[in-house]
C-alpha positions in Angstrom: 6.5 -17.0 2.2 3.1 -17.5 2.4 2.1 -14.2 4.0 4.1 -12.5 1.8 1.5 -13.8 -1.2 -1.3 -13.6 0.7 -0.7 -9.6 1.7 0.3 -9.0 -2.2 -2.8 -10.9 -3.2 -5.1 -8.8 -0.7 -3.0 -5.4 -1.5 -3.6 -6.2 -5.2 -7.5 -6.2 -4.4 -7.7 -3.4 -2.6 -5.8 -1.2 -4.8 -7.6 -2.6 -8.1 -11.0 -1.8 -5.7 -9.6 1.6 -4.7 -8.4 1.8 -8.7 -12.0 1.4 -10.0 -13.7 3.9 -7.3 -10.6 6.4 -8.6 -11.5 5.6 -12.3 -15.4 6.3 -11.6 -14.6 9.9 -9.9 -12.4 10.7 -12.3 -13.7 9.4 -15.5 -14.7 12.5 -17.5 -16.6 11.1 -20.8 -16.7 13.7 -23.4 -19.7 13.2 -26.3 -18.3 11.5 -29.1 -15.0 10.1 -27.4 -13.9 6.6 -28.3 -15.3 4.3 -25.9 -12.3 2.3 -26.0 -10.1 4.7 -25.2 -12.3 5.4 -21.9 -12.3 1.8 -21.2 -8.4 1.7 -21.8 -8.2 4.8 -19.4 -10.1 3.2 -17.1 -8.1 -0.5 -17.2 -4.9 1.3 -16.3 -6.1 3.3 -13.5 -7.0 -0.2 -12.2 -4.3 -2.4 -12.8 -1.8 0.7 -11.6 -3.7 1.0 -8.0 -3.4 -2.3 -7.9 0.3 -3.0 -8.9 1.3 -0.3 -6.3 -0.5 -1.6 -3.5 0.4 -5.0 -4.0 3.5 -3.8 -4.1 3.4 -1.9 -0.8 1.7 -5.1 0.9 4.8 -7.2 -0.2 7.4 -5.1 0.9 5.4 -4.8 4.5 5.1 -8.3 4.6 8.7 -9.4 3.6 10.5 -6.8 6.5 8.0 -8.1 9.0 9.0 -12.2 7.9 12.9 -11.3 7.9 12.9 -8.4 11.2 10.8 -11.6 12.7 13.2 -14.2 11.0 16.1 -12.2 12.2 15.3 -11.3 15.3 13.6 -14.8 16.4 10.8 -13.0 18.1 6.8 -12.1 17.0 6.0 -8.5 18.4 5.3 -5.2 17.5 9.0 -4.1 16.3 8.3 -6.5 13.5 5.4 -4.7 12.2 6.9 -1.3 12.7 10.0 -2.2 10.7 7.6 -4.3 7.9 5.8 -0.6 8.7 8.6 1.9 8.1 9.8 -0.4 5.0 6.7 -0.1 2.9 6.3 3.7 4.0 9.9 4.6 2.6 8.8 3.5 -0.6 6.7 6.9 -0.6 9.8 8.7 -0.3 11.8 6.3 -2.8 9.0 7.4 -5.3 8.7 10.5 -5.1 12.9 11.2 -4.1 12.1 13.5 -1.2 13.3 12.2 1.7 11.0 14.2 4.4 8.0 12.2 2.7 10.3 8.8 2.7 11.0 9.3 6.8 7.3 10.5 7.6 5.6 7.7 5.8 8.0 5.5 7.8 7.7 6.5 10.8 3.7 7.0 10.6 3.3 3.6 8.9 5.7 1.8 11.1 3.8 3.9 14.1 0.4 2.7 12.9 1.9 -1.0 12.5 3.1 -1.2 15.8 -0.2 0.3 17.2 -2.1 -2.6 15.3 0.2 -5.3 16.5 0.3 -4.0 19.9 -3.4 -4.1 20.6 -4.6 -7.4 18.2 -1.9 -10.0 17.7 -3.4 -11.0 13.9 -1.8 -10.1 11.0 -4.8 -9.5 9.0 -5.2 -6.8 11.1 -2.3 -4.9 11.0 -1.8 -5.2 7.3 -5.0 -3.9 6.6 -4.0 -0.9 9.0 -1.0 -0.2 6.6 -2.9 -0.6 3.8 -5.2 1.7 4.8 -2.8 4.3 6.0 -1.1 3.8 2.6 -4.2 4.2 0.7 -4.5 7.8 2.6 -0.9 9.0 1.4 -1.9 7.8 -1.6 -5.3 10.6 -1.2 -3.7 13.0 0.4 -0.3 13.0 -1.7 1.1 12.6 -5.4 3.0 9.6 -4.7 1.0 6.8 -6.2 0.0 9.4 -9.6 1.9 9.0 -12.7 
């Protein structure tokens, strides 16, 4: 249970981190705009980023405890399945499946990779995260 908090903890500050670098590109100030309302803006791009990668972290974090719980063994399948769980979500999102089994399998891919080569979890989480943040770049799924 404890990894499961710590990877939401560290996916929540990474996604409020990668929230306030997306709110300072985007943030388009227009002369005579409410300053609250840019601050508001601004908040929600935050705490979004962060909800959703927290999110993410959890879910890779919980399949990797229960595949290892399950399966009464610590390797790489563990990662991949924690992997392909928190990938899916993409396709849960956005309800196209292609996206749901490609973010599985490249996630779960990536996962395994991390595990195979460093046996720490930090690592591999922060792999996933990563790969996660660029779907998250390179697709709509984490944009309202």
């Amino acid at each position: 249970m404890d990894n499961i908090i710590d990877a939401a903890r560290t996916g929540v500050v990474a996604g409020a981190t990668w929230g306030a670098i997306t709110a300072a590109w985007e943030a388009k100030p227009i002369a005579g705009q409410q300053t609250g309302a840019l601050v508001f803006s601004t908040a929600r791009t935050i705490a979004t980023n962060a909800g959703k990668l927290g999110l993410v972290a959890a879910v890779f974090a919980s399949a990797k405890e229960v595949s290892e719980g399950v399966r009464g063994t610590d390797d790489p399948v563990n990662s991949f399945i924690g992997g392909c769980a928190a990938g899916s979500l993409a396709g849960f999102k956005s309800g196209k499946a292609g996206l749901g089994v490609g973010a599985c399998l490249g996630v779960g891919a990536v996962a395994a990779i991390a595990a195979t080569g460093n046996r720490h979890t930090d690592t591999e989480q922060a792999v996933c995260k990563f790969f996660i943040l660029c779907i998250n770049i390179d697709t709509a799924y984490f944009r309202e």
